[in-house]
Every structure is written in structure tokens, then in C-alpha cells.
LUMLOZA-347214 format. One record per residue: residue in one letter; z negated, y, x negated of N, C-alpha, C in turn. Coordinates in steps of 0.05 Angstrom, whole numbers, padded with zeros to 5 digits, always signed. Layout:
LUMLOZA-347214
AZYXZYXZYX;...
***
This chain:
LUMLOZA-347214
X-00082+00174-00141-00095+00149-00132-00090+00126-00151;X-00064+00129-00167-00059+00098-00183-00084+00102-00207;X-00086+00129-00221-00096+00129-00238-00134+00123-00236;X-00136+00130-00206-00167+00121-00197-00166+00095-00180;X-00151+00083-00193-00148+00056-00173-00157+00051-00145;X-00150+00075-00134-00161+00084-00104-00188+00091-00096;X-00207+00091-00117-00234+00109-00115-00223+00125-00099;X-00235+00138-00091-00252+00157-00069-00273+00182-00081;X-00287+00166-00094-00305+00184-00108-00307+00185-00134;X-00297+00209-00160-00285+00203-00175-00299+00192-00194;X-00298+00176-00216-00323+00168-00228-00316+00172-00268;X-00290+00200-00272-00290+00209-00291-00287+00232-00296;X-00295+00248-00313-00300+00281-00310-00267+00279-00317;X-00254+00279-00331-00226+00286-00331-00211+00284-00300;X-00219+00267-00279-00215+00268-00243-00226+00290-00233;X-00248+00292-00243-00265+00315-00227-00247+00352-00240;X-00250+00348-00266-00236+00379-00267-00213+00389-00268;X-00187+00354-00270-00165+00362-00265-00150+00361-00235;X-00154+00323-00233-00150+00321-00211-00147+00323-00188;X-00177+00326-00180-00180+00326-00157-00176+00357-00142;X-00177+00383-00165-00169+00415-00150-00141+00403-00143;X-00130+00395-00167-00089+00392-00158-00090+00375-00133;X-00105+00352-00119-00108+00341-00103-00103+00356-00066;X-00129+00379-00078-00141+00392-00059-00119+00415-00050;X-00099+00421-00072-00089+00441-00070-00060+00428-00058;X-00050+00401-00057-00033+00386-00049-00032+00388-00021;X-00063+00370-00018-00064+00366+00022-00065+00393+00037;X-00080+00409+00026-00072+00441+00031-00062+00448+00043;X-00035+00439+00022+00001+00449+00031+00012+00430+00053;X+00000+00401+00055+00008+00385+00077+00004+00404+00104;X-00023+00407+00106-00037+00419+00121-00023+00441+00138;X-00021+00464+00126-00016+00489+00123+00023+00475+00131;X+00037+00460+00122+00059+00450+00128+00059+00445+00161;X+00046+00431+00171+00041+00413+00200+00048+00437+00230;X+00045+00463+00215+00051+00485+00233+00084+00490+00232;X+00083+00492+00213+00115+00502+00220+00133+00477+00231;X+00125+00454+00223+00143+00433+00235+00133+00428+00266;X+00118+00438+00275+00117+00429+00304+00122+00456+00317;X+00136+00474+00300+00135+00499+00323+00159+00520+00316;X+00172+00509+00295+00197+00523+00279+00219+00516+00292;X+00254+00529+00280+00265+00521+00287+00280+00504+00251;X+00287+00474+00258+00296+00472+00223+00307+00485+00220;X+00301+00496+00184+00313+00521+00171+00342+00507+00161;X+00352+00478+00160+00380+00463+00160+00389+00456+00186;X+00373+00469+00208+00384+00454+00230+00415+00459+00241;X+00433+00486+00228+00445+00497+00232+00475+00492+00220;X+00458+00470+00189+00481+00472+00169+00467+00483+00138;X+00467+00481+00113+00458+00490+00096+00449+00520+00099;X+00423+00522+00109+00413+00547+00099+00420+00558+00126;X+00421+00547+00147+00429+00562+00175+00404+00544+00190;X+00391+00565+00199+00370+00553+00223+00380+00534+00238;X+00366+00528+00260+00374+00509+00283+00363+00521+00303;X+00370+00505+00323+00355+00526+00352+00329+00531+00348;X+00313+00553+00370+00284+00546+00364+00268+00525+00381;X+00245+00517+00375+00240+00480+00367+00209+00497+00375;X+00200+00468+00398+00167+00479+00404+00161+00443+00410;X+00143+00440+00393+00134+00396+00399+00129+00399+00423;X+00140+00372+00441+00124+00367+00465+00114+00354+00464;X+00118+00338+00439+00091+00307+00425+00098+00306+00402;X+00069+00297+00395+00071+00296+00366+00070+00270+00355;X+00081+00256+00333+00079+00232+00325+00067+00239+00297;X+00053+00226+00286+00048+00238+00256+00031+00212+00248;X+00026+00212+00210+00011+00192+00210-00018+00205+00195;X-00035+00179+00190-00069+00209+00196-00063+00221+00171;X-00062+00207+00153-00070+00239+00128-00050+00255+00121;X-00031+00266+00146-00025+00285+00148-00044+00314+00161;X-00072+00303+00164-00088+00324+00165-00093+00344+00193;X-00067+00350+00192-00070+00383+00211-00051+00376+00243;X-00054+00343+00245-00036+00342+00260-00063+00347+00288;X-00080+00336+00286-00093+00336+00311-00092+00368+00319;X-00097+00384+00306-00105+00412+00305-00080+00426+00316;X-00060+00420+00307-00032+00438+00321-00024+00425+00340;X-00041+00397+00355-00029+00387+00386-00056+00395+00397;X-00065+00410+00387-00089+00428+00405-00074+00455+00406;X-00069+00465+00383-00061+00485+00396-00037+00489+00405;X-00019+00473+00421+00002+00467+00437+00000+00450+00460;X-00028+00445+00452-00024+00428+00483-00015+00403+00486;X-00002+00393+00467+00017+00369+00467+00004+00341+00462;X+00017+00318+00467-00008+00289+00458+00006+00287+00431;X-00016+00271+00419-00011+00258+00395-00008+00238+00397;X+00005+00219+00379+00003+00191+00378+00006+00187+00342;X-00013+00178+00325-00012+00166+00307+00002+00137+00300;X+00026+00141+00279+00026+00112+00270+00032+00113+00242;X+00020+00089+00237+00010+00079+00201+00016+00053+00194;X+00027+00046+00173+00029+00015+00158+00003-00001+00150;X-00018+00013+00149-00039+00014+00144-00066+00016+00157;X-00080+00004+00170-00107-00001+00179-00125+00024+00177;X-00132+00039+00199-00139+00060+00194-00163+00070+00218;X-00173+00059+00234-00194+00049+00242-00210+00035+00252;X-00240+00034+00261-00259+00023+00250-00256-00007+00263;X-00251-00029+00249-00257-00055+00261-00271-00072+00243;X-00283-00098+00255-00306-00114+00232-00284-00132+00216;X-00251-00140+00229-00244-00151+00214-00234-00157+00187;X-00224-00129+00176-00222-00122+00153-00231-00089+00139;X-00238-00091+00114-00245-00061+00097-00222-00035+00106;X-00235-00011+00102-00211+00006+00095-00193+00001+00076;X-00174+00009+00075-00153-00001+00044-00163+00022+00027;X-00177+00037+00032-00193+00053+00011-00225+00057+00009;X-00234+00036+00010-00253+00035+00010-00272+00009-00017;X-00246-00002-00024-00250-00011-00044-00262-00042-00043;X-00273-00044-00020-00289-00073-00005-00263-00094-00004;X-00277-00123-00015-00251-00146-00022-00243-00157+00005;X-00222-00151+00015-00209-00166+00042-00213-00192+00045;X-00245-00208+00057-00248-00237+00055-00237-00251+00080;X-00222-00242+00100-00207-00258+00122-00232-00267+00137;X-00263-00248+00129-00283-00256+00151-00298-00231+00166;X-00296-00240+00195-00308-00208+00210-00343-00203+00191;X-00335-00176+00187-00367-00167+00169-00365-00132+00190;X-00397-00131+00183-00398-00099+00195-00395-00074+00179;X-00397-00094+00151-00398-00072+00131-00358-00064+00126;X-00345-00076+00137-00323-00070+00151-00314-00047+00163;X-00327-00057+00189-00331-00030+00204-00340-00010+00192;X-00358-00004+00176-00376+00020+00162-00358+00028+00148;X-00331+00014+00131-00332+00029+00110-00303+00052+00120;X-00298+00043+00145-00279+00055+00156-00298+00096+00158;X-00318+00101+00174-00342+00113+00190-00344+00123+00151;X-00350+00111+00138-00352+00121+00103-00327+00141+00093;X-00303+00122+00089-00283+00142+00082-00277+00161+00104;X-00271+00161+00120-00268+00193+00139-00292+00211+00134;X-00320+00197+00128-00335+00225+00129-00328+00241+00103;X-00328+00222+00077-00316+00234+00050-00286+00249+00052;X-00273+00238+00070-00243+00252+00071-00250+00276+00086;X-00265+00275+00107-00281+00306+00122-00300+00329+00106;X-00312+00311+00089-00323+00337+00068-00308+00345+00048;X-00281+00330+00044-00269+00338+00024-00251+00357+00029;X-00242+00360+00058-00214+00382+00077-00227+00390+00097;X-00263+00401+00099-00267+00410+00119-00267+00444+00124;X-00264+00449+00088-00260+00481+00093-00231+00493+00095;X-00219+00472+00076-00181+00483+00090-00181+00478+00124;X-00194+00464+00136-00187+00451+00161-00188+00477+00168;X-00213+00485+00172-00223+00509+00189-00209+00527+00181;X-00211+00541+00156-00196+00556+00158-00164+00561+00170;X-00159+00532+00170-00128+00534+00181-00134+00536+00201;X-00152+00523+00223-00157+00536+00249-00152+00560+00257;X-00171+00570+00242-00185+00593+00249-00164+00616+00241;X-00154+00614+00223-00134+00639+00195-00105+00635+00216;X-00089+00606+00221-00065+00602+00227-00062+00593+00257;X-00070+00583+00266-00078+00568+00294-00083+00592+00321;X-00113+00595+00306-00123+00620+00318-00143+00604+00335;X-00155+00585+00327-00178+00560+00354-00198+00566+00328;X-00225+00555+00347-00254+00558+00340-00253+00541+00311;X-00275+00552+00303-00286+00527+00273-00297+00504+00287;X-00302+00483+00268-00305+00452+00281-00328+00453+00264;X-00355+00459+00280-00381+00457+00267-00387+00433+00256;X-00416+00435+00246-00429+00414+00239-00431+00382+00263;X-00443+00393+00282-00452+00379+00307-00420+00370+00321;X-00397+00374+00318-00377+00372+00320-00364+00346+00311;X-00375+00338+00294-00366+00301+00278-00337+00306+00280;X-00330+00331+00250-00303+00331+00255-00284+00310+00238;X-00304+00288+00227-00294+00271+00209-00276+00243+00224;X-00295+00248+00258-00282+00231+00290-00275+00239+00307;X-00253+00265+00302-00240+00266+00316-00219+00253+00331;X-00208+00235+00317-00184+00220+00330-00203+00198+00344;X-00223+00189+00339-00240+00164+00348-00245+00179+00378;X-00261+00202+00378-00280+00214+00403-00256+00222+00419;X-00236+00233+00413-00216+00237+00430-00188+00222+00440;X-00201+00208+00424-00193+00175+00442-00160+00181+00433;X-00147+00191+00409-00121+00192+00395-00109+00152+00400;X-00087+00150+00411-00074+00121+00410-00054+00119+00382;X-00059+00103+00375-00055+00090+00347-00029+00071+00346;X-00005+00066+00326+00002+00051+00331+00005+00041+00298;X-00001+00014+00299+00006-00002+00275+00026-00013+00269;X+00040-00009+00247+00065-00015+00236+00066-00039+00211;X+00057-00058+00217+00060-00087+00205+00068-00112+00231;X+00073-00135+00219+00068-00154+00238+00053-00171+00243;X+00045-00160+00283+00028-00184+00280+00024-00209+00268;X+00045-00229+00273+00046-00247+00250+00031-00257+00232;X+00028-00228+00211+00016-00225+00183-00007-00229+00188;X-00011-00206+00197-00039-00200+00206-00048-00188+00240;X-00066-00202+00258-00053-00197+00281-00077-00184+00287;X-00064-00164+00307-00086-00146+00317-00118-00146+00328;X-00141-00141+00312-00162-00147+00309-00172-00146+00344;X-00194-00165+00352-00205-00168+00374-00229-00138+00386;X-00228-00125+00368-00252-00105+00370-00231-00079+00366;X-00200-00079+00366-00194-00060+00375-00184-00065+00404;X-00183-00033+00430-00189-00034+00451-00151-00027+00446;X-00150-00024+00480-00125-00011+00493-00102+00014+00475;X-00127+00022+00466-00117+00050+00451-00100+00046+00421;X-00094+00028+00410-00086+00017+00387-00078-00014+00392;X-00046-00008+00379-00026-00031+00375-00015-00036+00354;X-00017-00063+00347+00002-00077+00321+00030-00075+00332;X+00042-00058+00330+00076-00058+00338+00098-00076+00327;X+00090-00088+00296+00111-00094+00281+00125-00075+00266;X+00132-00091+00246+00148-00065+00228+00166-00042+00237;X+00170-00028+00223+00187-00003+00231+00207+00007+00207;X+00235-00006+00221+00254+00000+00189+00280+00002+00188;X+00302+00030+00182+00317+00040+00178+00339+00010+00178;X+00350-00005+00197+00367-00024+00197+00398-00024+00184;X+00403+00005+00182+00430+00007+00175+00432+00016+00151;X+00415+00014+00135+00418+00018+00109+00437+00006+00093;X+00431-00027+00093+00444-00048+00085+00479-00046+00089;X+00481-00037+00116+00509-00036+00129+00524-00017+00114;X+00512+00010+00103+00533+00020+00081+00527+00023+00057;X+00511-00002+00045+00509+00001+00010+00530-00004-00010;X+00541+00002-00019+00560-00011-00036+00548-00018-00066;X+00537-00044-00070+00526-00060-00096+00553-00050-00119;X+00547-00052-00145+00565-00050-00163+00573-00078-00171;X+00599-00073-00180+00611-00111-00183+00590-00128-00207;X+00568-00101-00227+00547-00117-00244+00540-00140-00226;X+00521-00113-00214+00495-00129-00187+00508-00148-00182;X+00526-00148-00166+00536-00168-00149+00542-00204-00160;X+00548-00200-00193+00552-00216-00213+00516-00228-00219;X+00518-00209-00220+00477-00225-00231+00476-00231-00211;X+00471-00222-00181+00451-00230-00159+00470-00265-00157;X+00495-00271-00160+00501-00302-00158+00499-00311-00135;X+00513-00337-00130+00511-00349-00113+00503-00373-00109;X+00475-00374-00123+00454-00395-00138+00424-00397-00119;X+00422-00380-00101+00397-00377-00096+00381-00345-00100;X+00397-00334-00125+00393-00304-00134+00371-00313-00148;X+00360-00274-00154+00346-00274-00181+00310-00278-00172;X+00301-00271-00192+00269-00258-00182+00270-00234-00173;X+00265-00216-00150+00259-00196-00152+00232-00181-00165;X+00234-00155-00184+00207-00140-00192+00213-00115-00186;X+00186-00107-00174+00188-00083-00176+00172-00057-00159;X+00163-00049-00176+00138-00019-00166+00139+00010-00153;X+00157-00004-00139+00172+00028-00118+00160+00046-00138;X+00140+00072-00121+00130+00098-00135+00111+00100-00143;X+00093+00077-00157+00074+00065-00173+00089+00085-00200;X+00061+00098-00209+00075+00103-00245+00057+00085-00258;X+00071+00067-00269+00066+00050-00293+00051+00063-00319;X+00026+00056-00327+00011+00063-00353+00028+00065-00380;X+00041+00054-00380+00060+00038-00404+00084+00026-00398;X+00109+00036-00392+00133+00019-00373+00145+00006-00387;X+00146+00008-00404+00152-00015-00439+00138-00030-00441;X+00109-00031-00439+00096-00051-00444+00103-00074-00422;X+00109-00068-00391+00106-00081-00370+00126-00096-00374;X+00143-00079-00377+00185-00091-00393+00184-00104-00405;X+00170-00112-00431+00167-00132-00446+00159-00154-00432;X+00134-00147-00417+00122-00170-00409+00135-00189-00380;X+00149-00173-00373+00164-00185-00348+00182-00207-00369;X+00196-00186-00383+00229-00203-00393+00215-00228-00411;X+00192-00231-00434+00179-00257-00441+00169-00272-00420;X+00158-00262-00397+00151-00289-00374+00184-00305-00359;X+00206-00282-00362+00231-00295-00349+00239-00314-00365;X+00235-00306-00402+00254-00327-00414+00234-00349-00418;X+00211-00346-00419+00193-00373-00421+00201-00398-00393;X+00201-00380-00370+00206-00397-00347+00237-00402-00337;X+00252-00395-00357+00281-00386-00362+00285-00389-00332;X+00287-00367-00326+00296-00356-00298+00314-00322-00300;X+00324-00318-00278+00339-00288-00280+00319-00271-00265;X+00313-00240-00272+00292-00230-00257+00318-00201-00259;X+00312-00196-00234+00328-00171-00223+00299-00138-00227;X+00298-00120-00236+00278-00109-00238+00293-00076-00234;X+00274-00065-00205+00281-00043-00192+00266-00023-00210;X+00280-00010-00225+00262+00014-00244+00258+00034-00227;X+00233+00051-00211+00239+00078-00190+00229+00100-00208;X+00211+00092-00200+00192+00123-00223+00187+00122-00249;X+00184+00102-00250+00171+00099-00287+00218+00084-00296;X+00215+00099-00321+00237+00084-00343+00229+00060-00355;X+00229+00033-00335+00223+00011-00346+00247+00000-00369;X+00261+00012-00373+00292+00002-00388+00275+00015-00420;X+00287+00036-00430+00282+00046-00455+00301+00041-00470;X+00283+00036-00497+00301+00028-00510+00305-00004-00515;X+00297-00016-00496+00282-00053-00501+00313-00055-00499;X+00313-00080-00519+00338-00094-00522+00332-00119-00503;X+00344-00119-00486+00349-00135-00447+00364-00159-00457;X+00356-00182-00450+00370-00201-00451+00386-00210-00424;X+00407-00231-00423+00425-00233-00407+00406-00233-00378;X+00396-00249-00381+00378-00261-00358+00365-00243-00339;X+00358-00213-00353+00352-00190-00332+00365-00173-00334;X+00364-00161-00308+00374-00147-00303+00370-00116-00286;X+00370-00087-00291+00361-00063-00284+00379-00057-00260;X+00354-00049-00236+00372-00027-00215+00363-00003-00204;X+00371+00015-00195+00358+00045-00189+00361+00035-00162;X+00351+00059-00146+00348+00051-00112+00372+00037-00099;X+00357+00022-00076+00375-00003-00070+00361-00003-00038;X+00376-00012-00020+00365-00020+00010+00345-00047+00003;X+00323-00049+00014+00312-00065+00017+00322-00098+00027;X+00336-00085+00055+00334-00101+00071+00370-00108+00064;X+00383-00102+00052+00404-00107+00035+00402-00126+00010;X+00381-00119-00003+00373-00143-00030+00359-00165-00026;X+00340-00163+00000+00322-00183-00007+00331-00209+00000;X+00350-00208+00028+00359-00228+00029+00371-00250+00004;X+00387-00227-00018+00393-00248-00046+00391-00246-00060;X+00361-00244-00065+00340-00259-00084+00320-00284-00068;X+00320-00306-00092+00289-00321-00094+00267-00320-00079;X+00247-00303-00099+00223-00292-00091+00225-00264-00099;X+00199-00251-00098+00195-00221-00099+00167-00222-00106;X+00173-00200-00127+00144-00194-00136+00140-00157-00144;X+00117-00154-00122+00122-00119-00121+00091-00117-00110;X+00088-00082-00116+00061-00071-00121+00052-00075-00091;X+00056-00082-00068+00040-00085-00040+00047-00071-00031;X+00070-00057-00032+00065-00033-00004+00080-00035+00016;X+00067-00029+00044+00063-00045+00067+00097-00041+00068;X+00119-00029+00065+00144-00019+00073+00165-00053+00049;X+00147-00053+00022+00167-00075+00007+00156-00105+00017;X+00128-00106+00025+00125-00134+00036+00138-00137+00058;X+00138-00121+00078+00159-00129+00104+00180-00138+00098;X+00189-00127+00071+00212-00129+00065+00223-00151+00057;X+00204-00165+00044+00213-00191+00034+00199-00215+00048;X+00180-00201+00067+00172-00224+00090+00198-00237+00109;X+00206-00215+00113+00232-00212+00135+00252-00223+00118;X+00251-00225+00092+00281-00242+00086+00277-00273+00081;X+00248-00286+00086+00232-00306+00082+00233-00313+00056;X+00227-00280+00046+00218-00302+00008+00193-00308+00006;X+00181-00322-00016+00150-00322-00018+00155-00304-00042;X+00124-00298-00036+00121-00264-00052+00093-00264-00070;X+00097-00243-00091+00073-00247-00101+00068-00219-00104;X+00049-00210-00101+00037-00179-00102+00018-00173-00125;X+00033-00151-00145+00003-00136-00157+00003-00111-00154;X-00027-00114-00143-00024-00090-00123-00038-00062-00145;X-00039-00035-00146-00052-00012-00165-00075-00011-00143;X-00071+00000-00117-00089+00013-00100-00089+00009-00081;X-00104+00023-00066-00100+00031-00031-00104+00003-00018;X-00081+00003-00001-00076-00021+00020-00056-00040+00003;X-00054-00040-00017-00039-00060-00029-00054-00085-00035;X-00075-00085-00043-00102-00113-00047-00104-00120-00013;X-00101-00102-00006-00104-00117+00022-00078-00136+00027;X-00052-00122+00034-00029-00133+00032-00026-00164+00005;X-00036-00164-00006-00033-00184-00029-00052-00203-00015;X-00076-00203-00002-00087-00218+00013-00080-00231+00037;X-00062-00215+00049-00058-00222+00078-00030-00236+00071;X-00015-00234+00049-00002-00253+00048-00002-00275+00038;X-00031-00279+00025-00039-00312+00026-00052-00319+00045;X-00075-00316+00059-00079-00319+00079-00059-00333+00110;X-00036-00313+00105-00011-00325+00123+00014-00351+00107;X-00001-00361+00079+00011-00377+00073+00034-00373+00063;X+00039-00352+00058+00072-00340+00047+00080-00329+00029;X+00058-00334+00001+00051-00321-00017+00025-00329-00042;X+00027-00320-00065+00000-00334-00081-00023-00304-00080;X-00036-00316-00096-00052-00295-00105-00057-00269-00107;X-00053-00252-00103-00048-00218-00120-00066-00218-00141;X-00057-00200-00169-00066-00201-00187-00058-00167-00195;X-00085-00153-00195-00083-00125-00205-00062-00119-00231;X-00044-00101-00225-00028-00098-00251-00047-00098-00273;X-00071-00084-00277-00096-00082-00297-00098-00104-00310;X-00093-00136-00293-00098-00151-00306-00069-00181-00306;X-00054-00166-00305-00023-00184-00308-00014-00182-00339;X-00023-00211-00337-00015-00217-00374+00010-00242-00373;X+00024-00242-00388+00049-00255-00386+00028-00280-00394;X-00001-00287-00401-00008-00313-00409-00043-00322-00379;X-00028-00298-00356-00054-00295-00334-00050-00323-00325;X-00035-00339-00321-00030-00364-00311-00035-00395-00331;X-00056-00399-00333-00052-00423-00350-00061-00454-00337;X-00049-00464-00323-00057-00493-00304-00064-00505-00319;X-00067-00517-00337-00081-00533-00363-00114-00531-00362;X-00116-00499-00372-00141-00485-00375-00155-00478-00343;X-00143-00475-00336-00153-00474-00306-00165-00508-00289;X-00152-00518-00297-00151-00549-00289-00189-00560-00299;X-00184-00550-00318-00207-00558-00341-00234-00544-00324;X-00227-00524-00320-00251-00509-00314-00259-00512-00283;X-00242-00519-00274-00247-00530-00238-00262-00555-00243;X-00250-00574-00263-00268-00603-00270-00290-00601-00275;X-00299-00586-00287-00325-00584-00293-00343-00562-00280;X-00324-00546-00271-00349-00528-00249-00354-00548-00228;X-00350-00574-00219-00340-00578-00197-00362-00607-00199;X-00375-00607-00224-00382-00643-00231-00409-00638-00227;X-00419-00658-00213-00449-00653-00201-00470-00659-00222;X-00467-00649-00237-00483-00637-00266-00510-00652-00271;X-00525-00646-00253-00559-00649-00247-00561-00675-00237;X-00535-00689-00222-00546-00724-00220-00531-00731-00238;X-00527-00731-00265-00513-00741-00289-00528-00745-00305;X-00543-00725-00318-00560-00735-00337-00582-00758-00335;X-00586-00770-00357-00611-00792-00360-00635-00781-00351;X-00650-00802-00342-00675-00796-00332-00694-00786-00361;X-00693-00805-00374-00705-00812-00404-00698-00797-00425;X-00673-00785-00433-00662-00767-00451-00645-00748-00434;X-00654-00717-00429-00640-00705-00418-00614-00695-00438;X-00611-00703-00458-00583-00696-00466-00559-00714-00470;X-00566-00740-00453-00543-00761-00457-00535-00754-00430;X-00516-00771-00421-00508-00774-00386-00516-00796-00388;X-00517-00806-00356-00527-00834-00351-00507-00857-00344;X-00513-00876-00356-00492-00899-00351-00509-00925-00338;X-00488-00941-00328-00498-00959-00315-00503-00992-00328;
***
């Protein structure tokens, strides 16, 4: 998804003949996964490599594109209840987070549609593993044509629960009974047994702290290039920036000046409180994160629900702009040049000029 900036539909043959089979062959395994966890006994439940008792769901919690969940609380009998960080059906107030449509903070229908859009593409894309898993592992009917197996969770009336805060963003008027904005959802005791190294603890100060950066499981195009460009915007604005390296080796071989500083995984809800501000790729789990410690935040978001997240936290005032990593240049900010160009987009052009010579302005 980072590398198709959350397309949907792929729009380069190198997606089409690599991608998207390894894609197909991924959710598959989700799929084909969803059985044994609702009907096994854990194969650690016992101790390394020792079963656990045997285990039959009497509900299922799952979130949607795990796929095969509706299908194995059919064939158990059991209810479902979906929950997601993420917006995931149809309302006019905002786009799918994959659907690619700009989050304008105004009810549209094409909104609603584009929700009714991605499930039917996500349905033609897993409608023959579906069945087959039905049909091969399950042992229940195929989900025909006339079947709208792309609404299932909609027609069968599945209850939803949303995992942001209202707050942020508060639960749309055109969703019914069946779906709730819950508020975040988040591992509290993390913080309580981290032990920081006496570095950390020396950089983070007792000044206010650093900048936080950082791209949880985003892989970076170039993680050197980004490194560079973080550590020249800190020493220009001579500030300290704290920078969480996860997936990508943002360190290298860059020679680091005092001012930043590298960390591998860290509690959220342990750091954010001491740092500044925060600046991270949108995802719905690190904005809570730094909502909740009241930093103001700035988001660049790759994909998905992250443009959305980068929106909804200006919108709620707690935050600037989002700016696609694609287009974060250590020189994207220039108030000077910007200034200039608001003045003059802004000057009523057409009652200025002379009546008599249209290329003077008019004076009095």
C-alpha cells in the first residue's frame, strides 16, 4: 500500500505482475488463518510448544480486513462485533481512507459511494478465496452473485465499533444504533514498565523535550535521504528532534549531530508526554498518542487513513497541515514566498486597472 499510495486499482504493470499475486496470496493466509483461531486450542497455550485447552469462540471480535471473520461466526453460530481505528462504513461525512477522495470536513454523497466502491473492489478481489474457504474449510454454501457478498456486514446488520475520539472526530449523524465512536483503545501499562536508557533520558531534558519524528512501519523510499532532511530542518530551526527509526535504518552511516537523537521501539504513551510536538506518518494508534499527551502535531501521511488523520487534526485545531512524505522538502515551508502569493491572489485585479490604458493600474 505505501508503494501505491493506497490505490486500490493498480495503475503500474510492475503492481499488477508482482504485487498484487503476493498481495492475494497474503490475505489468503489471513483468511484461511480466521479458522483455526476461533476454533483451536493455542498451540502456546500450554507453555512453549504445549497446546492449551481446547478453545471454541462464543464471540467474535475482529477487525474487517481480516476477511473470514464473518464466515467462521456463521459457521459457529457466534455474533460478531467489528472494531477499527478507521472509518469503515458508508456515511456522507467523510471518504473511505482508501478511496483516495480529499477529506473536506463537508457532508458529500460521493462520500457515501466511495465507501459501496471500495468493498465491491475488495469483493472482486477475495471473492474466489472467500468461497472457496467456505465451501473447501467451513463446509457452508458459495455466496453467489445475487448475494451482494461485498454487504455483508451492512445487510446483516454486523455492530461496529470505532476506535478514535469522539472529540477528534465525532460520530457521523447518518450512522444508526449499530455503530459507535468508543474512543481510543490502548495498552496503559506499557509506560509503567519501560526502562529509558540514561542517553534518552539526558536528551529528552527537562526543557520542554525534543521534537518527536517518526514513521512507525512506513518503509521509507530513501531513509538517508529523509535523515538528512530531518537533521538540516532541526539545525536550521536549532531545535533537538528525537527520531524513532522502526522499519526503515534511518541512522546509517550519517554523521548525527548533537541535537538528534535515534530510538528503537519505545511506549507511546511513555514518550509523548516528554516531548514538544510530534511529527509522524497518521496512524490512527500514534495520533492518539500524541493527542492524549496534548502535543500539537503535524502529520505526513504515505496512505490509507493517514490524509484523513492529518485532516481531522486540523480541523480540531490541534495541529497544521499534513504534507505527503512525496512532497516534504526541508525548503516546503517558506512564509515570505507564501505571503507574496496570498497578496496577490487575493487583489481584486479587474477593478485596478485603467479604464484608458489597460496596462497601467489606476490612480486617483
Amino acid at each position: 500500500m505505501v508503494k501505491t499510495g493506497g490505490h486500490l486499482i493498480p495503475t503500474k504493470i510492475e503492481t499488477l505482475t508482482k504485487d498484487v499475486p503476493w498481495n492475494r496470496t497474503m490475505i489468503n493466509e489471513i483468511v484461511l488463518s480466521t479458522w483455526p483461531a476461533v476454533s483451536e486450542a493455542d498451540p502456546d497455550g500450554g507453555g512453549s510448544g504445549v497446546p492449551g485447552p481446547p478453545f471454541r469462540a462464543q464471540a467474535i471480535i475482529a477487525n474487517p480486513v481480516s476477511y473470514g471473520h464473518i464466515h467462521v461466526a456463521e459457521r459457529l453460530g457466534v455474533p460478531l462485533h467489528i472494531m477499527f481505528p478507521q472509518p469503515w462504513v458508508p456515511t456522507m461525512a467523510f471518504p473511505h481512507p482508501l478511496s483516495n477522495l480529499a477529506y473536506t470536513g463537508k457532508p458529500q454523497k460521493r462520500n457515501y459511494l466511495s465507501y459501496k466502491l471500495v468493498d465491491l473492489i475488495m469483493w472482486h478481489g477475495t471473492e474466489g478465496m472467500i468461497n472457496e474457504f467456505r465451501t473447501e474449510v467451513l463446509k457452508l454454501r458459495t455466496i453467489r452473485n445475487g448475494d451482494l457478498g461485498s454487504e455483508l456486514l451492512l445487510d446483516l446488520e454486523i455492530p461496529h465499533a470505532f476506535m478514535w475520539s469522539p472529540q477528534l472526530v465525532p460520530k457521523p449523524a447518518d450512522w444508526g444504533d449499530l455503530y459507535d465512536v468508543i474512543g481510543t483503545v490502548s495498552l496503559k501499562e506499557a509506560a509503567s514498565v519501560y526502562s529509558p536508557s540514561p542517553e534518552l533520558e539526558a536528551f529528552l531534558g527537562d526543557d520542554g523535550g525534543p521534537i518527536f519524528v517518526g514513521f512507525g512501519s512506513m518503509v521509507l523510499a530513501d531513509p538517508l535521504a529523509t535523515t538528512k532532511m530531518i537533521v538540516d530542518a532541526a539545525t536550521q530551526a536549532n531545535v533537538r528532534v528525537l527520531i524513532q527509526s522502526s522499519w526503515s535504518d534511518m541512522a546509517g552511516d550519517l554523521e548525527i549531530p548533537s541535537n538528534v537523537f535515534f530510538i528503537g521501539n519505545c511506549p507511546h504513551d511513555w514518550l509523548m508526554p516528554r516531548v514538544s510536538a510530534v511529527v509522524h506518518h497518521g496512524g490512527a494508534g500514534t495520533t492518539a498518542a500524541g493527542l492524549l499527551a496534548g502535543k500539537p502535531t503535524f502529520i505526513v501521511p504515505f496512505f490509507g487513513d493517514q490524509p484523513f488523520w492529518g485532516q481531522a487534526v486540523v480541523s480540531a485545531g490541534v495541529g497544521v497541515a499534513p504534507c505527503p512524505i512525496a512532497q516534504l522538502t526541508t525548503e516546503q515551508e517558506d512564509g515570505a514566498e507564501d505571503a507574496v502569493r496570498s497578496f496577490y491572489r487575493h487583489l481584486p485585479a479587474q477593478d485596478m486597472w485603467c479604464d484608458l490604458d489597460h496596462q497601467r493600474i489606476a490612480t486617483q
